[in-house]
C-alpha angles and dihedrals in degrees: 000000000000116000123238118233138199120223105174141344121211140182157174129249105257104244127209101272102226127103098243100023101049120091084203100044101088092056117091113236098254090067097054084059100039080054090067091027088058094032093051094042097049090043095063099028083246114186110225102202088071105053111110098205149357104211098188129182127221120152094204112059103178140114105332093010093045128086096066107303096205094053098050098037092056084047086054091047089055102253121161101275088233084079105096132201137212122186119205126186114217078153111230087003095059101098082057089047101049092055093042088056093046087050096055100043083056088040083057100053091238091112144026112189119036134163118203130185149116147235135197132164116200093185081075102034089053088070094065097046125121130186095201092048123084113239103203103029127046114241088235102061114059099164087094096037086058099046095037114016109207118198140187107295096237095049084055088050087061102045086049091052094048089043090048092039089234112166126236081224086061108052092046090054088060083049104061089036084054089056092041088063105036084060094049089053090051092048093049096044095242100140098044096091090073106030127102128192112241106227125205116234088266088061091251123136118265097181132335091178144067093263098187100063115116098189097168079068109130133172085255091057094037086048090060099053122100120237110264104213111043089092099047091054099072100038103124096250092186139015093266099077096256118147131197083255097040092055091061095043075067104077093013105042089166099064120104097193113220117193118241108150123088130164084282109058092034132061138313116246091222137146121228148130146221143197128185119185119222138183148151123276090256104056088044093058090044102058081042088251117165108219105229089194137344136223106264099175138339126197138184122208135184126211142175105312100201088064093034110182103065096093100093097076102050084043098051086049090046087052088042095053094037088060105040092249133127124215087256087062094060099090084184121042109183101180101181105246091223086146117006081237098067090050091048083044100053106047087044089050082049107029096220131163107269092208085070096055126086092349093182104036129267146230101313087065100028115031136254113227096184114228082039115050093078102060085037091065104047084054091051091041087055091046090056094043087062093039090058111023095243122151103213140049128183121199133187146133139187103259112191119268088061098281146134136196120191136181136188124213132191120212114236 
């Protein structure tokens, strides 16, 4: 079977996801992915009429993020226009997704030159956003709502905190430690090999830097922050009454849920992009590319989806078994923050280093603009490998639905 290599990873600065405070937000979509389709084009002297295709992630396909992202954005960034584009939604999994399914096409000797990638703004996806509407089930159909009960995320984030007897305390400790490296790894320069600087239509610059970090956060300043999403649980979501905690009293009746998560210790609401460029080891050798990794494995896993986030974990052990590893030979661990939970969680359930996780922060400190994270931490993982001289990474993150994707690179 042919190996899949990588070539090169690019990607955006993540930009604050809010209309008016963003340096991104006034940009459509298209432009965010036409900036790492031309940057990685331009990078490797790729020759766009031979790519074969451009599989792109975005979880909300709608209005300025519908009509197949991938393909208009490369048409935007001047590819032939026989390079076609394909764009896929795993939710917050699909810039894993959309490498993992790059890398098989290649694997399976279909296909030679792919570029894979992802893009998502929040600062547009927050307008259509809507706290009494389910966002994964429609109101009228409440066959799925009644066999597999899906809540708010946040309000997940907590159950599984009260279930796991994660502290508040806790979480908030992974928090400040997230911002304390992001802002190492801004200080030292480790994140500039990948980053581009996203330009406005005059050819000025629109942002160059990770524009989300709060790096003067402390425990004092996360302690003082209300809970986000006490409020939100016990909004009515239907005309039944049901409520997001009430979905998840459902399947888990016991669980008084008690609210942890606040805009510190979750996510942060940020646009961005990302493109990885991937081919066989023919057409690499070919155009006179050094790989820099190849794909060694890449898994999917469903979980529970009323608690949504506990996928990571099964998914990390099913990668590590498919390729023959064990959890001491990844030398690189990114598990997404999408809730400082998930990440606590994860390195507990595993019992990993915790000086190997995240090395470089997460999402709390960073940003995590959905379709694109993924792609965005492979990208980050290869950059540390090199830094550091490391052979493995593995990446993965909890997508809704109750899903997890996970891939393991090897540095070359």
């Amino acid at each position: 079977m042919p190996e899949a290599y990588i070539i090169d990873a690019v990607r955006t600065p993540r930009g604050i996801g809010k209309v008016g405070k963003g340096s991104l937000a006034h940009l459509h979509p298209q432009v965010l992915g036409a900036t790492v389709l031309k940057a990685i084009k331009d990078r490797n002297n790729l020759k766009t009429d031979e790519v074969d295709d451009i599989i792109w992630g975005c979880a909300t396909q709608v209005d300025k993020q519908g009509a197949d992202l991938g393909r208009m954005s490369a048409l935007l960034a001047g590819y032939d226009v026989k390079a076609s584009g394909v764009t896929l939604d795993r939710f917050c999994g699909s810039g894993i997704t959309s490498v993992s399914f790059g890398a098989g096409q290649i694997m399976s000797g279909m296909e030679d030159l792919v570029v894979a990638g992802g893009t998502d703004m929040m600062s547009f996806t927050a307008s259509l956003a809507d706290p009494t509407r389910l966002p994964l089930m429609d109101k009228d159909n409440p066959q799925l709502r009644e066999l597999h009960p899906q809540s708010n995320q946040g309000v997940c984030a907590d159950a599984i905190a009260t279930i796991e007897g994660i502290s508040r305390e806790a979480t908030e400790e992974l928090a400040v430690e997230s911002q304390k490296r992001a802002t190492r790894a801004i200080a030292e320069g480790w994140f500039e090999k990948s980053l581009v600087a996203v330009h406005n239509e005059d050819g000025s610059v629109a942002l160059d830097h990770e524009e989300f970090p709060r790096p003067n956060t402390t425990r004092e300043s996360l302690a003082g922050l209300k809970a986000s999403f006490a409020a939100l649980a016990d909004i009515p979501v239907d005309d039944k009454g049901n409520t997001y905690r009430s979905l998840i009293n459902k399947k888990y009746p016991d669980v008084d849920i008690q609210h942890i998560h606040h805009a510190g210790n979750s996510s942060g609401v940020v646009d961005g992009s990302a493109a990885i460029l991937l081919a066989s080891p023919e057409y690499a050798k070919k155009h006179g590319w050094r790989p820099r990794a190849k794909i060694v494995t890449a898994v999917n896993v469903g979980d529970c989806p009323t608690l949504m986030l506990n996928a990571p974990v099964p998914a990390a052990k099913k990668a590590l078994q498919r390729a023959g590893l064990t959890k001491n030979d990844i030398d690189v661990w990114e598990i997404n923050e999408a809730f400082a939970v998930v990440a606590e969680k994860f390195i507990r359930d595993l019992d990993l280093p915790r000086d190997k996780v995240n090395i470089n922060g997460g999402a709390m400190a960073l940003g995590h603009p959905i379709g694109a994270t993924g792609s965005i931490l492979i990208g980050t993982a290869l950059d540390e490998l090199e830094r550091t001289g490391g052979k493995y990474a593995l990446v993965t993150m909890c997508a809704a639905g109750g899903m997890a994707p996970a891939i393991i690179i090897e540095r070359l």
